[in-house]
Backbone bond lengths (Angstrom), bond angles and torsions (degrees), N, CA, C in turn:
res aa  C-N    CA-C-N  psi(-1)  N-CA   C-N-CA  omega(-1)  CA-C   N-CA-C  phi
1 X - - - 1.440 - - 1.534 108.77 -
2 X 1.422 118.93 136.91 1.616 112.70 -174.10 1.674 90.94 -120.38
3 X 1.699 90.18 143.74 1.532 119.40 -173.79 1.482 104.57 -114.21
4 X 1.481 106.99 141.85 1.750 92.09 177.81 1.927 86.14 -161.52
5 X 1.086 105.12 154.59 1.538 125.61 -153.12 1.461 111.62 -134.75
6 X 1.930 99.69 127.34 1.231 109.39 -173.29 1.432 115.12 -111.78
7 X 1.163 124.35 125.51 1.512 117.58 -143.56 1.914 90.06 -102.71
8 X 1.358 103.15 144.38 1.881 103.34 165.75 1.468 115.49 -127.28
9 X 1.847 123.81 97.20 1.591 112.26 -178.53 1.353 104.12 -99.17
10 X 1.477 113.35 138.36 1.444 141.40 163.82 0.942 124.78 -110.57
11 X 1.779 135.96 90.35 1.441 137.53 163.35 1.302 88.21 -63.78
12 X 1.497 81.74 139.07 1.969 97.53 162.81 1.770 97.41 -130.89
13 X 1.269 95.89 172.43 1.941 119.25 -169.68 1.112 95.47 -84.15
14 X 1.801 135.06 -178.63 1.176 146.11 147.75 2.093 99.07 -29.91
15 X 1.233 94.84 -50.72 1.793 73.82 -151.62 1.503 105.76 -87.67
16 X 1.427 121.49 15.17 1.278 116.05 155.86 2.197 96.95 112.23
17 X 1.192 107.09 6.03 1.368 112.79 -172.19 1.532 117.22 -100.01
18 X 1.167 104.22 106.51 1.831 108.42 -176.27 1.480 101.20 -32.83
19 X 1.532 106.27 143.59 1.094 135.65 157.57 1.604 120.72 -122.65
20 X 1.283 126.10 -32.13 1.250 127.75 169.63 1.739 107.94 -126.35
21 X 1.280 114.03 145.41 1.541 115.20 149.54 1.568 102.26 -145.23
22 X 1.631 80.53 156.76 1.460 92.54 -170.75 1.765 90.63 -155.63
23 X 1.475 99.19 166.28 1.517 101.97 -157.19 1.736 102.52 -154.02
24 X 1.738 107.85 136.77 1.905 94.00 178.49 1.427 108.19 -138.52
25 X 1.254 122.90 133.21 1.325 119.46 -170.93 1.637 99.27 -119.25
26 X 1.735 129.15 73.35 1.415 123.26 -164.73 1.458 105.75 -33.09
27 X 1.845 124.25 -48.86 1.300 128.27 -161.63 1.131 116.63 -59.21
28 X 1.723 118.20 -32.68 1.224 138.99 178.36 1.798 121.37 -68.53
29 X 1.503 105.95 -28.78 1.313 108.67 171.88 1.515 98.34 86.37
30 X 2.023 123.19 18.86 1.368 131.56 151.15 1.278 125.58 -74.19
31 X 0.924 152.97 142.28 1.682 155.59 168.73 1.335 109.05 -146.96
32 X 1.308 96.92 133.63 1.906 102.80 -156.45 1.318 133.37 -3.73
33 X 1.697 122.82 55.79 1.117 141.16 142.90 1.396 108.27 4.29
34 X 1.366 133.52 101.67 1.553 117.93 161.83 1.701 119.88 -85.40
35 X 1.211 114.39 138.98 1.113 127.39 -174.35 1.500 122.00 -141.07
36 X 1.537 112.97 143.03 1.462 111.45 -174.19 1.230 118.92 -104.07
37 X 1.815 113.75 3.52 1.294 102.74 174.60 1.828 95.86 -158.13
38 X 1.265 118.02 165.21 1.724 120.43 -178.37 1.801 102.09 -138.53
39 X 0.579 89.94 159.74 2.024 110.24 175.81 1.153 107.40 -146.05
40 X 1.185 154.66 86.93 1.284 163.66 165.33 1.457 138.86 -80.76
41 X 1.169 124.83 77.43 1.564 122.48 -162.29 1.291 120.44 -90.28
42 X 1.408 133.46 158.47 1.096 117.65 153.26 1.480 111.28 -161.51
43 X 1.279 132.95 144.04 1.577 148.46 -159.67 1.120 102.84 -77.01
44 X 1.449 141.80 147.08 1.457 168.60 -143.53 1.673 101.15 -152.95
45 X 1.359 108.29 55.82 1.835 96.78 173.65 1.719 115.07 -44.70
46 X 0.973 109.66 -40.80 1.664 114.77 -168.69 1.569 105.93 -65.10
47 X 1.544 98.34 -48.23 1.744 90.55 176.29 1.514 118.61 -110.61
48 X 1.238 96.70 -13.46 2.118 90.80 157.22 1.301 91.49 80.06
49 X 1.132 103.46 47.73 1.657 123.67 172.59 1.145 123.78 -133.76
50 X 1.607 146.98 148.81 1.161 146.72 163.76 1.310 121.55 -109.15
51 X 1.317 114.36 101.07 2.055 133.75 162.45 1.090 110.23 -50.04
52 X 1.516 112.45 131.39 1.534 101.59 179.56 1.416 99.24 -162.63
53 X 1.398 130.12 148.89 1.165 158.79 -141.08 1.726 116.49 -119.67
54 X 1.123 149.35 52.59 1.417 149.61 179.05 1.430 124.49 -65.68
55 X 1.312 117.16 85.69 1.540 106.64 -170.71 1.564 99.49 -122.55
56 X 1.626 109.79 153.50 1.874 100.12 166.19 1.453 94.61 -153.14
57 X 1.423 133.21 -169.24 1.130 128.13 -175.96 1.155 101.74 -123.74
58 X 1.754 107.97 172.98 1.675 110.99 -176.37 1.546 107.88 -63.99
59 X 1.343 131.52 -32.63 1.114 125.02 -179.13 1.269 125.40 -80.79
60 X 1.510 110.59 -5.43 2.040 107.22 165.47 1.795 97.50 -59.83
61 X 0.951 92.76 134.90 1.739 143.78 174.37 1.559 78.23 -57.97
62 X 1.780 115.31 166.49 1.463 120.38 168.89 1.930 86.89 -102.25
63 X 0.940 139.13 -32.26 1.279 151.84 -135.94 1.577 93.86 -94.97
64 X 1.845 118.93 -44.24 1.557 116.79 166.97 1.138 109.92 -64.80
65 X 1.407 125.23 -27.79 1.456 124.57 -147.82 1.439 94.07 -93.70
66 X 1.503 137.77 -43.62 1.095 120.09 178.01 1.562 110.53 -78.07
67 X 1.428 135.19 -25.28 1.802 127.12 150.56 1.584 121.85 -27.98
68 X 1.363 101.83 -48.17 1.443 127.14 177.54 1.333 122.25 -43.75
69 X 1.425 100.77 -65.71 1.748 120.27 174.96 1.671 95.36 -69.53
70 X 1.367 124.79 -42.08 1.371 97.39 -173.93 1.574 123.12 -84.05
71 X 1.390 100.47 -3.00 1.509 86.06 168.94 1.476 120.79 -109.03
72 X 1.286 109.82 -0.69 1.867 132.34 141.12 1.857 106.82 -33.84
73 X 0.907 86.78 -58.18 1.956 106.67 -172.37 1.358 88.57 -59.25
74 X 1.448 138.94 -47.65 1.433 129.95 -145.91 1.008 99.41 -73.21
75 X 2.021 106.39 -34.35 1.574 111.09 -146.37 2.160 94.54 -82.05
76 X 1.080 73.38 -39.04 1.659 77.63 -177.24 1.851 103.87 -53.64
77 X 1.341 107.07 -13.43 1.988 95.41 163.47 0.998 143.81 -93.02
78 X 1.806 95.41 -16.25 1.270 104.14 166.92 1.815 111.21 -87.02
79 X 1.326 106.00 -3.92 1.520 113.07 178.16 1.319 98.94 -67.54
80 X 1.780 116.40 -76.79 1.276 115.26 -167.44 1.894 115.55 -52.10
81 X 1.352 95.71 -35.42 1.652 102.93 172.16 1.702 125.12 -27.07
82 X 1.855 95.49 -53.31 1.446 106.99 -175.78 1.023 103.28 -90.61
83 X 1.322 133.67 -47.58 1.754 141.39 -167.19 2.063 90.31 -48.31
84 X 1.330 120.23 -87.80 1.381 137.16 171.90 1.271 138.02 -64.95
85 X 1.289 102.60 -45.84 1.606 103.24 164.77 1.642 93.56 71.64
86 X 1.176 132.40 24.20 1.676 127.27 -165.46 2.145 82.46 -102.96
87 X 1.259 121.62 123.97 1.564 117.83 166.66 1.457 108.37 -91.75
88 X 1.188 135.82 18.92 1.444 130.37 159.20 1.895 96.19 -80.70
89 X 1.203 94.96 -49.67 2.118 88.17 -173.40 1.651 104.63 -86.90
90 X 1.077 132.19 -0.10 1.262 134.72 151.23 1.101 116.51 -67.96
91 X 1.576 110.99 -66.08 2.006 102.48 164.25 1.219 134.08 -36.38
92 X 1.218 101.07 -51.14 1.407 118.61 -172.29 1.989 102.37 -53.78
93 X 1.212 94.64 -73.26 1.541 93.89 -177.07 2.022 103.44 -49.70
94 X 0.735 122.72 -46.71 1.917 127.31 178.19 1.197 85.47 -39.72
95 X 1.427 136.28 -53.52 1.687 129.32 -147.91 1.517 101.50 -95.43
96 X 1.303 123.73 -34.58 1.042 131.01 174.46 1.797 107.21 -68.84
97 X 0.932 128.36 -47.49 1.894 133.92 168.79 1.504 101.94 -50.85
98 X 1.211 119.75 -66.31 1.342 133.90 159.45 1.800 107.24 -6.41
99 X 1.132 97.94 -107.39 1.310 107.52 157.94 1.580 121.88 3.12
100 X 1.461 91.89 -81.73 1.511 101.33 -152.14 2.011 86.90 -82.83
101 X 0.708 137.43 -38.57 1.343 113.31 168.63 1.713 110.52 -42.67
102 X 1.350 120.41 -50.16 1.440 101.87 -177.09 1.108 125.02 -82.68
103 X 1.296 111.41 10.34 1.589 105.91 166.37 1.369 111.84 -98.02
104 X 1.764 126.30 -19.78 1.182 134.25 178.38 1.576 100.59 -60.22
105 X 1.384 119.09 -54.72 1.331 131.72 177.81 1.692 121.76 -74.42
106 X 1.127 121.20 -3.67 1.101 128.58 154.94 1.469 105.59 -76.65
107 X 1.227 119.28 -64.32 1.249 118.11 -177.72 1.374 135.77 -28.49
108 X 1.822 106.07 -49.88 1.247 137.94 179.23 1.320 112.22 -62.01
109 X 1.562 131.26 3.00 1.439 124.64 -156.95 1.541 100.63 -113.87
């Protein structure tokens, strides 16, 4: 069985608030990836729950950060896409991205 390891570093400030992340996936051909923000999930079979991780730094922009989440949303369609393949919850999220892009861009004006 082959094991391979995805590493996540977070400097934080005195008060405990990211200032750097950076991220390495050797298999991936990443090495400390810098990054200004993470979303991190992960499934709870036992309790039918999902753990999840939200970190960004003082210097994400509000303007990346809502790009961010919306193309989070996208990814989550091509997730359910392959996982189900069902196009009622594929739509749904399309209409829902839809959306919230034009309100991100409404916003911005």
């Amino acid at each position: 069985m082959k094991e391979t390891e995805i590493t996540i570093k977070v400097k934080l400030d005195d008060n405990n608030i990211p200032e750097q992340i950076s991220w390495s996936a050797p298999d991936g051909g990443m090495k400390d990836q810098l990054s200004k923000a993470i979303l991190l999930s992960f499934w709870d079979s036992q309790k039918k729950e999902t753990l999840k991780m939200d970190l960004w730094t003082k210097e994400m922009p509000v303007d990346e950060m809502k790009t961010f989440v919306l193309q989070t949303f996208l990814s989550m369609k091509q997730s359910i896409s392959k996982a189900t393949g069902e196009e009622n919850l594929i739509n749904l999220i399309e209409d829902f991205c839809a959306e919230f892009e034009k309100r991100i861009s409404d916003n911005s004006k």
